[in-house]
C-alpha positions as CSV (number, residue, x, y, z in Angstrom):
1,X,18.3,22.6,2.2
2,X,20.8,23.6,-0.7
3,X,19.2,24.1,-3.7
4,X,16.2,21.7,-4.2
5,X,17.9,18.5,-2.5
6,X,18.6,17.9,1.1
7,X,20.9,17.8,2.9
8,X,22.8,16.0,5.6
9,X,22.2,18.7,8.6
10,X,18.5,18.9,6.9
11,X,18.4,15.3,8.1
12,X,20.0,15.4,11.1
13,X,17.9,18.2,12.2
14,X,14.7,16.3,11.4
15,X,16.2,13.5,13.4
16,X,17.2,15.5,16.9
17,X,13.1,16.9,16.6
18,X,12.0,13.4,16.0
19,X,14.0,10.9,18.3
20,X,11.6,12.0,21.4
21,X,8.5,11.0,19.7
22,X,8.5,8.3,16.8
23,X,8.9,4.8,17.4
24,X,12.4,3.1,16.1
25,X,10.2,0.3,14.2
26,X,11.5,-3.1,13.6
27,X,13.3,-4.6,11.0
28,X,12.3,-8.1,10.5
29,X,13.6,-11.2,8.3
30,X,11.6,-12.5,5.7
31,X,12.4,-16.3,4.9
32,X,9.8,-16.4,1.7
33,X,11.3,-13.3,0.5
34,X,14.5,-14.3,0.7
35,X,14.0,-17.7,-1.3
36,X,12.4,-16.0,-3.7
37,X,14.7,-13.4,-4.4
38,X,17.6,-15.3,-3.6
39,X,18.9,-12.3,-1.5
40,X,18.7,-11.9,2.3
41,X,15.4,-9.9,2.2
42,X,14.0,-8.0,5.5
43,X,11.0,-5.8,6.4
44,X,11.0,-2.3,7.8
45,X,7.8,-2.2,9.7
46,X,6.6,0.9,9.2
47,X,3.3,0.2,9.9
48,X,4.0,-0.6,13.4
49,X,4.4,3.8,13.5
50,X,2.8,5.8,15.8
51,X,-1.0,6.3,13.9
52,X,-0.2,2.7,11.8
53,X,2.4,4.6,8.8
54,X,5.7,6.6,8.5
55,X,3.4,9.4,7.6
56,X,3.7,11.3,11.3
57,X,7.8,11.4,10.6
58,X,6.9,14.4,7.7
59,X,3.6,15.7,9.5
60,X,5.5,16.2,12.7
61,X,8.9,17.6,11.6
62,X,6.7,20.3,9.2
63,X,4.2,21.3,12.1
64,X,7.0,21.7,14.6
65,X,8.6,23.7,13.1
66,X,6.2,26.3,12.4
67,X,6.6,30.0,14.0
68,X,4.0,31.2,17.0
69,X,2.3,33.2,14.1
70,X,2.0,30.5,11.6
71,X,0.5,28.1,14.6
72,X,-2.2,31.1,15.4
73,X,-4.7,29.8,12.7
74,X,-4.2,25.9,13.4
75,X,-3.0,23.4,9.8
76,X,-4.8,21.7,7.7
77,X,-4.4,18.8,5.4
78,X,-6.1,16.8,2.8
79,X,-5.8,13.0,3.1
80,X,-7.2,9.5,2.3
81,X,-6.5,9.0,5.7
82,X,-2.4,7.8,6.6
83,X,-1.1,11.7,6.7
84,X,-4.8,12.6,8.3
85,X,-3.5,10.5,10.9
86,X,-0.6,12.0,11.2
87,X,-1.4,15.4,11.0
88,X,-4.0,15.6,13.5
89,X,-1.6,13.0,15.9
90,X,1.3,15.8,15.5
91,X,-0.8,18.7,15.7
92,X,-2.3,17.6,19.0
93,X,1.1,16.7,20.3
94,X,2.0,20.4,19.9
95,X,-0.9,21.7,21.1
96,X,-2.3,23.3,17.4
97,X,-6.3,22.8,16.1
98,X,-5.8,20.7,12.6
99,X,-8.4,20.7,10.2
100,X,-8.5,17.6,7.7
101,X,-10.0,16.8,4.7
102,X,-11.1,13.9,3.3
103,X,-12.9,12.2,0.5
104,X,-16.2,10.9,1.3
105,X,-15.6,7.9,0.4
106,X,-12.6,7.2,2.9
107,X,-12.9,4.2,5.0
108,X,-14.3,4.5,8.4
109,X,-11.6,3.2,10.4
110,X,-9.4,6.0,8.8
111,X,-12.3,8.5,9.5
112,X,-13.0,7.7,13.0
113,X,-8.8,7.6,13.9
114,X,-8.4,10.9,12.5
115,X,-11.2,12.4,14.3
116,X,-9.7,10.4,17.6
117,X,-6.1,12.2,17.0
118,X,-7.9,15.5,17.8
119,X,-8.4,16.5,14.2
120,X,-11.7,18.3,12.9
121,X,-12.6,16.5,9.9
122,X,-14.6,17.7,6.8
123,X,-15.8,14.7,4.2
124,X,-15.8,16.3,0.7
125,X,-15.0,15.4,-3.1
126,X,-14.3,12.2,-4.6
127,X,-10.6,11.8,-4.2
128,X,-7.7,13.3,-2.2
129,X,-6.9,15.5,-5.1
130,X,-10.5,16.7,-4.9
131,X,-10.3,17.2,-1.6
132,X,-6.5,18.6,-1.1
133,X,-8.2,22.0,-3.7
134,X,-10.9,22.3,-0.3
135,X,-7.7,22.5,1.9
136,X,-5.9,25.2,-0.1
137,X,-9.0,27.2,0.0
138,X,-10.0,27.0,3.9
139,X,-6.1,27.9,3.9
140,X,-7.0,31.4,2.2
141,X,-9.9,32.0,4.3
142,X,-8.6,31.0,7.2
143,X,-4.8,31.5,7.0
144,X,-4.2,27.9,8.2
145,X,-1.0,26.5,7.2
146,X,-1.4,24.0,4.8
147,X,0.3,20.6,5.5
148,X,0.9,19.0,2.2
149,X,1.4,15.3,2.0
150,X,4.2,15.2,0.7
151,X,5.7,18.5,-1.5
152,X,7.4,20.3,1.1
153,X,11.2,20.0,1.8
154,X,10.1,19.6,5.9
155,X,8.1,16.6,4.9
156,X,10.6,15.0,3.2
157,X,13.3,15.5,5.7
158,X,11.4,13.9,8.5
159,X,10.8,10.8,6.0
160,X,14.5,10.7,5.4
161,X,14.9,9.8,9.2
162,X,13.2,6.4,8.2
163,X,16.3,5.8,5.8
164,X,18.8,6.9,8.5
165,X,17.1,4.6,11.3
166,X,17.1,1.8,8.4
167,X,21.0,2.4,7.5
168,X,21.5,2.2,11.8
169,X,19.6,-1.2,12.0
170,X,20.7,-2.9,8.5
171,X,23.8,-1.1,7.6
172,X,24.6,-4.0,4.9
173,X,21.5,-3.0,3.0
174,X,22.0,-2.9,-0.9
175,X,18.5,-2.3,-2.1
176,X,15.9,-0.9,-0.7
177,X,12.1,-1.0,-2.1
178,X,10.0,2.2,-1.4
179,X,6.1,1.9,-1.8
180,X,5.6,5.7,-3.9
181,X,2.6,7.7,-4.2
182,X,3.7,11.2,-4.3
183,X,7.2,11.1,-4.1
184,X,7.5,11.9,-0.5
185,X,8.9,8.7,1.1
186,X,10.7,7.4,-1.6
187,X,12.9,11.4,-2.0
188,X,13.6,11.1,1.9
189,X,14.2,7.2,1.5
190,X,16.9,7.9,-1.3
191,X,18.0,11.4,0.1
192,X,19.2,9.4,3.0
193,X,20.6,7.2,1.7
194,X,22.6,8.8,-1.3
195,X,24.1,10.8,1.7
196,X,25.5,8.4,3.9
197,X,25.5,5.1,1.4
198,X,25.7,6.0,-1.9
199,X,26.1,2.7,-3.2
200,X,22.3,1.6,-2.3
201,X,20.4,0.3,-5.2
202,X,16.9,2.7,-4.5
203,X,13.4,1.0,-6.2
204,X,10.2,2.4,-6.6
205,X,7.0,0.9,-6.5
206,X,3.8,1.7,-7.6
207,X,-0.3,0.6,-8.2
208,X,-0.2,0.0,-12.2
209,X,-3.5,1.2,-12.4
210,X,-2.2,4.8,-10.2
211,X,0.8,5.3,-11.7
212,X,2.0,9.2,-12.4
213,X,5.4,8.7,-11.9
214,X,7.0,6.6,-15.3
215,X,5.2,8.9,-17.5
216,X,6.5,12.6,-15.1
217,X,10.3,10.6,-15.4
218,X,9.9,10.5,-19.3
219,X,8.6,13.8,-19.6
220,X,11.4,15.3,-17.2
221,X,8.7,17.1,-14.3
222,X,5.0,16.2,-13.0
223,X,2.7,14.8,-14.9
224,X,-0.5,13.8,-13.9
225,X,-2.0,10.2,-14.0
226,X,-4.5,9.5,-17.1
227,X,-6.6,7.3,-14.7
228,X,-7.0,5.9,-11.0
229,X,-7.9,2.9,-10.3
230,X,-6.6,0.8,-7.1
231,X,-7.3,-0.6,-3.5
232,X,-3.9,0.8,-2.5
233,X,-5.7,4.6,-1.7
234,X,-2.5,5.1,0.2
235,X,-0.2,5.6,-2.7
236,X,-2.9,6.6,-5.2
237,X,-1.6,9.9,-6.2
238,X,-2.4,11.8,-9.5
239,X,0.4,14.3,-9.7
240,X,4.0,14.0,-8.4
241,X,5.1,16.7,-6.2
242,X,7.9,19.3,-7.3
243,X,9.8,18.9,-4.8
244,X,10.1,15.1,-3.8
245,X,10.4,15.3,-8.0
246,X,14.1,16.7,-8.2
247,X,15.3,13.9,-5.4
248,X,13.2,10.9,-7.4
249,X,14.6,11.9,-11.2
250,X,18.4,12.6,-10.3
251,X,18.6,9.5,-7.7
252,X,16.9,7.1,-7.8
253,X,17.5,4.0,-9.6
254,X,14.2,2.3,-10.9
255,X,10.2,2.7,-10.4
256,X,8.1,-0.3,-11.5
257,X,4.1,-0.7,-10.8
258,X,2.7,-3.8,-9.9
259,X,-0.9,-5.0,-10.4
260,X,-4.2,-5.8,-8.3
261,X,-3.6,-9.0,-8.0
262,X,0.1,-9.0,-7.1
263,X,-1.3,-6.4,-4.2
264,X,-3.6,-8.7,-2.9
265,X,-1.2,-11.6,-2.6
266,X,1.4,-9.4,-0.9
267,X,-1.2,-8.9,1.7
268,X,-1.9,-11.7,2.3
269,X,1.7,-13.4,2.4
270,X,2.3,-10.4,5.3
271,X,-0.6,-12.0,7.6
272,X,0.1,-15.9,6.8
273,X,3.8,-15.7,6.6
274,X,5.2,-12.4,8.2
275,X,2.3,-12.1,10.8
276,X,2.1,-8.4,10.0
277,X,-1.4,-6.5,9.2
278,X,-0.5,-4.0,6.1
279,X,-2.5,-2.2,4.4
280,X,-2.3,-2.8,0.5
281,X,-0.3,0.3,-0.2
282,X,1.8,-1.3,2.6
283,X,2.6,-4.1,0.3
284,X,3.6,-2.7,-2.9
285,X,7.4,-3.2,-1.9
286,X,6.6,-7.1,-1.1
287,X,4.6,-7.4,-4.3
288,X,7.5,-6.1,-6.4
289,X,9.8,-8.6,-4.9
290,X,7.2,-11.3,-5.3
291,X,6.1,-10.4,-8.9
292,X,8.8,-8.8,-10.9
293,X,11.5,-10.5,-12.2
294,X,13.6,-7.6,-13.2
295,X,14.7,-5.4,-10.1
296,X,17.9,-6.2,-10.6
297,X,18.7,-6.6,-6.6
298,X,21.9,-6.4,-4.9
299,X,22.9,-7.2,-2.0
300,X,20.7,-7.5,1.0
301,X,17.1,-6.4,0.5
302,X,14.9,-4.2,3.0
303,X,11.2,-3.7,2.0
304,X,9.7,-1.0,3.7
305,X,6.2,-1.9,4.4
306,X,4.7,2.3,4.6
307,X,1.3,1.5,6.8
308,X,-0.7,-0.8,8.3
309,X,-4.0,1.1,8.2
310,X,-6.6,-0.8,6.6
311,X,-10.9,-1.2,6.9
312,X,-11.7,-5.0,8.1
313,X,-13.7,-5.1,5.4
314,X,-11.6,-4.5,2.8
315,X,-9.3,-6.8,4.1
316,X,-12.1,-9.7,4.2
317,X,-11.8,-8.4,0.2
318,X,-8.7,-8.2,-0.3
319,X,-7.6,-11.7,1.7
320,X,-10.0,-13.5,-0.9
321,X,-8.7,-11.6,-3.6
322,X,-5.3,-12.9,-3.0
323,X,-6.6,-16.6,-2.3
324,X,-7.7,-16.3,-5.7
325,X,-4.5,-15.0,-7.7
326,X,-2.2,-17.2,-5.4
327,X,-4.6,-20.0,-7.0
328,X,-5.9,-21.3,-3.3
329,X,-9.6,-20.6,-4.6
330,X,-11.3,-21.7,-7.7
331,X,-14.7,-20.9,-8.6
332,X,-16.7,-22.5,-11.5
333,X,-19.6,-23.3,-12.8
334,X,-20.7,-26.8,-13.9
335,X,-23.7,-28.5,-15.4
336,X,-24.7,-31.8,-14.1
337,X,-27.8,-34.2,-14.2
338,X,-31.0,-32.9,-12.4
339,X,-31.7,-36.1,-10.7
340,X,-31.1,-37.2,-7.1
341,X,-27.4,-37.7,-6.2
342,X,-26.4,-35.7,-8.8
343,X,-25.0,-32.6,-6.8
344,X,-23.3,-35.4,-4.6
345,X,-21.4,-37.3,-7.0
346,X,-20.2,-33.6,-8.1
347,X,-19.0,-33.1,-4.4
348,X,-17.5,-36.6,-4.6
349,X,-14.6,-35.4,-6.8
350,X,-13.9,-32.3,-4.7
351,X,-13.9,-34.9,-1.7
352,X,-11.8,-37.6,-3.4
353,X,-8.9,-34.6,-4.0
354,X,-9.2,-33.8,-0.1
355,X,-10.6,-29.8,-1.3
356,X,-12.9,-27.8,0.9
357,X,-16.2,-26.6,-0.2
358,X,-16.4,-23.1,0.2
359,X,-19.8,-21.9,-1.4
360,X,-22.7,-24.2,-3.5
361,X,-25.1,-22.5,-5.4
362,X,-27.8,-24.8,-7.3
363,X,-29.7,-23.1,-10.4
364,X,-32.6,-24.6,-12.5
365,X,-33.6,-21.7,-14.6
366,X,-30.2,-20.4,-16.7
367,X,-30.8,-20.0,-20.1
368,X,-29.0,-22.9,-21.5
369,X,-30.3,-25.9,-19.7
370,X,-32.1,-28.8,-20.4
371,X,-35.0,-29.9,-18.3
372,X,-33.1,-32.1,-17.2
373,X,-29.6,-30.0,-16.0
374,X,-28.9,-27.9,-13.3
375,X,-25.8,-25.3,-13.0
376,X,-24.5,-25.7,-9.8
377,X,-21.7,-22.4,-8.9
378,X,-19.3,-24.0,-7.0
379,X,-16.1,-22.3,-4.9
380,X,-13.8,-24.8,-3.0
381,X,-10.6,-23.9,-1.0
382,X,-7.4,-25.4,-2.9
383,X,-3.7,-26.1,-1.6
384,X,-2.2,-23.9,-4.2
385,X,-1.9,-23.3,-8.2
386,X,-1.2,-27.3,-8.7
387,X,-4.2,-28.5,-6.6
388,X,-6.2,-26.4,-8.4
389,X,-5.7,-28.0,-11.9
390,X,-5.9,-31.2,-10.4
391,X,-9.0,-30.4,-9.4
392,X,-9.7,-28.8,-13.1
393,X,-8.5,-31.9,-14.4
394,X,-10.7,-34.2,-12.4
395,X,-13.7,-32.6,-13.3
396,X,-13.1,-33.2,-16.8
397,X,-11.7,-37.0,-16.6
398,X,-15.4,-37.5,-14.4
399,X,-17.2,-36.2,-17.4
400,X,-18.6,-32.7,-16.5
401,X,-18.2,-29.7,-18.7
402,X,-16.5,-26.4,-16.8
403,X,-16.8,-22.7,-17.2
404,X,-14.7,-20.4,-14.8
């Protein structure tokens, strides 16, 4: 490494070490995408990785290349649970004791896969900042080596090999669109590139409501986030690290955020369209190609989708979350006359437009009706944004007042 940015025989390195052992993951063509975008748009499947992310590529290029000293007192990390993963995956490979921490809140898929990969894991804090001041302490008392997630030159070198492998399978690529938490990804990503195709439009993408990075590229260096808030815990980072920083504000071309709801839908256009299972962090790439307007793209287009790890449960959530923003659920409340056949004239309009009940609820005792009224919550399934105002419509040309 020459000065603070990689470089070529970094990457190469990185790639000899990791050829053996990580998975040459597809890149797939994405027809939605593409007539969207109007570009040729395709999907580096990242979360078909060894541990579900491209998060063993860093963990495993740092750890093997530690000294027989440094391996004495094992590693240990702090994660939400994607570089857990890969930590205690590449620590086992190499035959070192890993030590993980993790916020207690961290989903138990992600718990129990960590603990599976051999790691010893230690639930403290509130988030993975919280958690990553635990690690650098158990490194003092210990002398574990810490495995950062992302701030160490190793790291980002064996996330540059996802960029190489991406220029050897789509060497026509003219953007590519990097989910970014910390920086590490999206600095290997554009080190990679900027070495061997300089010419590759690099994009950024992260949660709106985690978002560090615009406000560290005005100041000029890290600065942390005011607030976090997001279901994409994968890239929910509040500071920047130093070191994917100098790679991020001297080469790369653009960072955006994208919101909750454009999240949600990217999920779910992954399952129904791509048959892929990301994780919402996952998406950020797709959402920015589905939401924003003002990438500026050229050329072919490869979104990397960065993980695939995500709780069941959250993605029962998230699934209806996007139904709603993609306007294939609506949910409203309507008064209508307490008298028998009421609730089934109601039902009659949702029939007569060929929607499918999802959930009735039938009140008598809100606030605001007569003796005679009853406030009936009602969800029904729709084809899309149009369906849904016909169905709006409807209700109002049959007489019954609305509230979303």
């Amino acid at each position: 490494m020459t000065g603070s940015l990689l470089t070529a025989a970094d990457i190469s390195d990185a790639e000899a070490l990791l050829g053996p052992v990580m998975r040459r993951t597809p890149v797939v063509a994405s027809r939605i995408l593409s007539d969207l975008t109007g570009h040729d748009v395709r999907l580096k499947c990242e979360n078909l990785q060894r541990t579900g992310s491209f998060k063993p590529r860093g963990a495993y290029n740092r750890i093997a290349r530690l000294d027989a000293s440094e391996r004495r007192n094992g590693v240990v990390a702090a994660s939400a649970g994607n570089h857990a993963q890969g930590v205690a995956w590449a620590a086992t490979e190499l035959g070192i004791p890993s030590t993980v921490f993790m916020p207690t809140g961290v989903s138990l898929p992600k718990l129990v896969a960590t603990k599976a990969y051999g790691a010893d894991v230690q639930l403290v804090g509130h988030t993975v900042d919280e958690a990553l001041v635990h690690a650098h302490e158990f490194a003092e008392r210990t002398g574990a080596v810490l495995i950062h997630p992302f701030d160490h030159a190793d790291i980002v070198a064996g996330q540059a090999t996802l960029g190489t492998e991406l220029l050897a399978q789509m060497p026509d690529v003219g953007t590519v669109v990097v989910p970014t938490g910390g920086g590490g990804l999206l600095a290997g990503v554009t080190a990679a590139m900027r070495l061997h195709k300089p010419s590759v439009r690099i994009i950024g993408v992260q949660a709106e409501g985690a978002a560090a990075w615009p406000a560290s590229l005005d100041a000029g260096h890290p600065v942390a986030a005011g607030s976090m808030s997001t279901m994409a815990d994968g890239i929910a980072v509040g500071l920047p690290g130093s070191v994917p920083f100098e790679h991020v504000v001297n080469q790369v071309d653009d960072i955006v955020t994208v919101s909750e709801d454009a999240l949600s839908r990217a999920l779910l256009m992954c399952i129904e369209r791509a048959k892929l299972i990301v994780e919402p962090a996952g998406a950020a790439a797709v959402a920015a190609l589905m939401t924003r307007d003002d990438l500026a793209l050229d050329g072919p287009v490869c979104a990397v989708l960065s993980g695939g790890n995500i709780d069941p449960l959250l993605l029962t959530h998230v699934i209806t979350h996007g139904l709603r923003a993609a306007g294939r659920y609506l949910a409203v409340r309507v008064t209508i006359s307490d008298r028998p056949g009421g609730l089934l004239d109601l039902l009659g309009v949702v029939k007569d437009l060929g929607a499918s009940v999802v959930d009735v609820v039938h009140s008598r005792t809100g606030g605001q009706l007569g003796l005679d009224e009853v406030e009936v919550m009602l969800t029904v399934e729709t084809r899309g944004p149009e369906h849904r105002q016909e169905m709006l419509d409807a209700f109002e040309s049959a007489g019954y007042t609305v509230r979303a």
